[in-house]
C-alpha positions in Angstrom: -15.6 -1.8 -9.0 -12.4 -0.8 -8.1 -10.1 -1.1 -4.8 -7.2 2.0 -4.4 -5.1 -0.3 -2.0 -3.3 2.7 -0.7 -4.1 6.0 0.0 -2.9 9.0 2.0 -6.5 11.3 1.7 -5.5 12.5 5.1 -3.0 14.4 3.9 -2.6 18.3 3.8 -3.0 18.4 0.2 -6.6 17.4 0.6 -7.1 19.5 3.5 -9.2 22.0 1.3 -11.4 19.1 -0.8 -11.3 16.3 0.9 -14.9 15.5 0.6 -15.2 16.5 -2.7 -12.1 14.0 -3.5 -13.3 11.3 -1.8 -16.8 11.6 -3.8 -15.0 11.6 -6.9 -13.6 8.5 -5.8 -17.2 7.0 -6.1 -18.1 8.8 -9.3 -15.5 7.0 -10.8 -16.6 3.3 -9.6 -14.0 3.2 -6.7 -15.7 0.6 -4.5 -13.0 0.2 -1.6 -10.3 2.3 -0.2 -7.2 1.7 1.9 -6.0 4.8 3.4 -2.4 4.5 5.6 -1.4 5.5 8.6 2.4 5.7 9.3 2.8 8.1 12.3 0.6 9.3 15.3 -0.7 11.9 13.6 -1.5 10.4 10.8 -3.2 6.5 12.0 -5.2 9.2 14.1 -6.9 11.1 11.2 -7.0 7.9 9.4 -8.9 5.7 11.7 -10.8 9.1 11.4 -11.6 8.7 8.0 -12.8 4.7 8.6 -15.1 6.0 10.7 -16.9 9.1 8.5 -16.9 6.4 5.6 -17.8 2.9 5.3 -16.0 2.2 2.2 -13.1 3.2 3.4 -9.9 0.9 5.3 -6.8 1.7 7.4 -3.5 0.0 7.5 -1.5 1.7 10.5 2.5 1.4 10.7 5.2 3.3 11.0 7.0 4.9 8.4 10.8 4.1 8.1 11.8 7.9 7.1 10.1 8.1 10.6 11.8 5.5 11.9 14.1 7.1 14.9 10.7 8.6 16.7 9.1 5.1 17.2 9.0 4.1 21.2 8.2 1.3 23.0 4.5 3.2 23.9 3.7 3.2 20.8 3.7 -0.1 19.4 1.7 -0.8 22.3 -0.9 1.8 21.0 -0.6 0.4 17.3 -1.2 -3.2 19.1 -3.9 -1.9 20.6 -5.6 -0.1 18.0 -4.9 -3.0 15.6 -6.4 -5.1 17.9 -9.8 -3.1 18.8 -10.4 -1.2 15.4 -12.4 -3.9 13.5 -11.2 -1.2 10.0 -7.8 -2.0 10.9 -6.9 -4.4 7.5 -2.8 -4.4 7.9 0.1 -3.5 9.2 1.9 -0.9 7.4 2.9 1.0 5.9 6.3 -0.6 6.7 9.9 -0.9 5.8 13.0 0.7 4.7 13.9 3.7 2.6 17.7 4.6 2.3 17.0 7.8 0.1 16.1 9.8 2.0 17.9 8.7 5.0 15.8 10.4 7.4 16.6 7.7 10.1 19.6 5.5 10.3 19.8 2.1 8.5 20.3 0.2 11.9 17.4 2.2 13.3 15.5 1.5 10.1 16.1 -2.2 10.5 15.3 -2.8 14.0 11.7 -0.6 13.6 11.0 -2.8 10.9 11.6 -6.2 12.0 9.6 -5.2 15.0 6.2 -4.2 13.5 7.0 -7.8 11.4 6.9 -9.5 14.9 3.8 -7.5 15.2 2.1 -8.3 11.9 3.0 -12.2 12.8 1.4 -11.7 16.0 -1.8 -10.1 15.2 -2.1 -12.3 12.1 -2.1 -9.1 9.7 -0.7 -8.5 6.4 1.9 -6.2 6.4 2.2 -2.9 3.5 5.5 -2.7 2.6 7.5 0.7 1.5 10.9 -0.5 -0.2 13.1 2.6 -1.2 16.8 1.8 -2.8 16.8 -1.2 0.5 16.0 -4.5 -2.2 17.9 -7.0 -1.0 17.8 -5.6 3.1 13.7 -6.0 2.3 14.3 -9.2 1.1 16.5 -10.7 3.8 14.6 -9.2 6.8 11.1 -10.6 5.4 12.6 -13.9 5.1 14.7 -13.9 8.5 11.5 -12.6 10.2 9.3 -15.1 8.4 6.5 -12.7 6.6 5.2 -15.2 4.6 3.3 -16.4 7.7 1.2 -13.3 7.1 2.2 -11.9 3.4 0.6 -9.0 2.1 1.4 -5.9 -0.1 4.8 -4.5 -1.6 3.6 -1.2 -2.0 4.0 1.1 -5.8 6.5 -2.0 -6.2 9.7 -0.7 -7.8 11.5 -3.6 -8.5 12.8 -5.9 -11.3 10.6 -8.7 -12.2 12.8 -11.4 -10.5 12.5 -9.3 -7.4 9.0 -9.5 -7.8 9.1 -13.4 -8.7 10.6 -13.6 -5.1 8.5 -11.3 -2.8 5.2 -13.6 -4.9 7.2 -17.0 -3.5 7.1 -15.5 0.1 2.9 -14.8 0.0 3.6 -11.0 -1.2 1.3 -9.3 -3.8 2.6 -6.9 -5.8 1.0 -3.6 -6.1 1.6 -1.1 -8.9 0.7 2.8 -9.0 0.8 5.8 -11.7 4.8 4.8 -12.7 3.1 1.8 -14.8 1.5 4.1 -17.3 5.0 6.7 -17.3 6.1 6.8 -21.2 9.3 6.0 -20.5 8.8 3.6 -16.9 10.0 0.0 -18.6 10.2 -1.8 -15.2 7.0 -1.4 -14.3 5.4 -2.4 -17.5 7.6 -5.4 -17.5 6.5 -6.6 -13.6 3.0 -5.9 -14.8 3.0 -8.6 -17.5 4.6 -11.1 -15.0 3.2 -11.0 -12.0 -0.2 -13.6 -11.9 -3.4 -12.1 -11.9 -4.1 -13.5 -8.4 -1.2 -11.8 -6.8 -1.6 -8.3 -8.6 -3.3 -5.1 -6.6 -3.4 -1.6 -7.7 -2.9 1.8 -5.8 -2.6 5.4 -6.1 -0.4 6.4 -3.3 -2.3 9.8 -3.8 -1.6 12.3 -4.0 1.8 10.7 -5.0 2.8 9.3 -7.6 -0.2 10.7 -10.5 -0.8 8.5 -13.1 -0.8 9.8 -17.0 -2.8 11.8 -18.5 -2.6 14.2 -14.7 0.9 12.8 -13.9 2.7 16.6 -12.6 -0.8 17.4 -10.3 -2.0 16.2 -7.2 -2.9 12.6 -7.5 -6.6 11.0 -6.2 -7.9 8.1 -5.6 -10.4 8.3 -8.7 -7.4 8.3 -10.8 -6.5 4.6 -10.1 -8.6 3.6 -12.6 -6.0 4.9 -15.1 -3.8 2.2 -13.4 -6.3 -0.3 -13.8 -6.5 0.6 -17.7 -3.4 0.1 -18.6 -2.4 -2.6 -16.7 -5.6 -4.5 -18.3 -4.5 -3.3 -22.0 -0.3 -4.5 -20.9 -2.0 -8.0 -19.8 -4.4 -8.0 -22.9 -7.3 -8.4 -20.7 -10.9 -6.5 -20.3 -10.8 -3.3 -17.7 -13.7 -5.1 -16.0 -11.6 -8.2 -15.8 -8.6 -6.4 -14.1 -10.7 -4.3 -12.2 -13.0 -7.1 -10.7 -9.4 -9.7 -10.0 -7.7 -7.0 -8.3 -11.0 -5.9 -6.0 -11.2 -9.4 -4.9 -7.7 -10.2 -4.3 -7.5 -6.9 -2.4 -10.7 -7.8 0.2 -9.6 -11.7 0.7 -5.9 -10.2 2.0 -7.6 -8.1 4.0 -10.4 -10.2 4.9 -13.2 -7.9 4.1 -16.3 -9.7 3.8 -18.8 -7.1 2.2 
């Protein structure tokens, strides 16, 4: 039983299979999904997608490459649908990403801290996307008080003592395909660290593909491989790992079933 704590199966690249991906998905013992919304388009075909399956959840946020296009109509909408969408588990996903600079730091910033105020408000976890922007993460979730509502930092790419902080401020840390990269030390090393009751797993699909597909499109039936080597790094049954990070997953997000 397995929970893929962030997906993007509404994207293009599964515009030809979807179905087929997402029964692969449960071939392979994937038991919950959290697929992300992080633009109009996209919490649109999302919430979509919670309502064509019942294993699968929504966070819905906006994106910080995207950052520039929010308006003050929709964070209404996002409060609203947040609000009425009983599938809605989170806020996110949220943040900053300064490579790609897409939309300007200040911009960046203030879309951030806002959805925060949101999260706080609705009493949602938040999904955090943290590109090259540590310390700015850092600062704004303490200034804006996120460990009222904690929740994920998403394919976490930080060191361990960044991770040792985000845990102190009710964060989980979530780890993708990087963690079984040859050559990806970091990961490995925050895997090891982090407690079993603060660690999640994802896909980011089709992002971010885990060895032995890593170069083709990633799936949510491949988080297992994350799951795997996570369990052999913390010298601990698969079925251990996988049943931990299910059940952390569905208490943050409060799913009952």
């Amino acid at each position: 039983m397995l929970f893929d704590t962030h997906a993007h199966l509404n994207d293009e690249k599964f515009s030809e299979d979807r179905e087929a991906t997402i029964a692969r998905a449960r071939e392979n013992g994937i038991s919950y999904i959290c697929n992300i919304g992080y633009n109009r388009e996209t919490i649109e075909t999302s919430l979509e997608l919670t309502r064509t399956y019942d294993f699968i959840y929504t966070a819905i946020g906006w994106h910080p490459q995207d950052a520039k296009t929010l308006t003050d109509e929709d964070l209404v909408w996002i409060e609203k649908l947040a609000s009425e969408e009983d599938k809605v588990v989170a806020i996110g996903e949220i943040g900053l990403d300064y490579y790609w600079d897409t939309s300007p730091k200040d911009v960046q910033q203030d879309v951030f801290r806002k959805q925060i105020r949101l999260a706080r408000k609705l009493k949602l976890p938040i999904i955090i996307h943290d590109r090259d922007a540590h310390q700015d993460i850092l600062d704004i979730l303490r200034e804006e008080k996120a460990e009222e509502v904690g929740g994920i930092m998403h394919c976490f790419s930080g060191s361990p003592e960044m991770a040792r902080q985000c845990i102190d401020m009710n964060f989980h840390i979530s780890l993708g395909g990087p963690v079984t990269f040859k050559n990806a030390k970091k990961p490995k090393e925050v895997a090891e660290i982090v407690p079993l009751e603060r660690l999640l797993i994802e896909t980011d699909c089709p992002y971010l593909t885990p060895e032995p597909y890593r170069g083709k499109r990633n799936e949510s039936a491949y988080v297992r491989y994350v799951a795997e080597k996570i369990a052999e790094l913390k010298n601990i049954s698969f079925e251990q790992l996988a049943q931990i990070t299910t059940a952390n997953a569905k208490k943050l997000f409060h799913i009952k079933e």
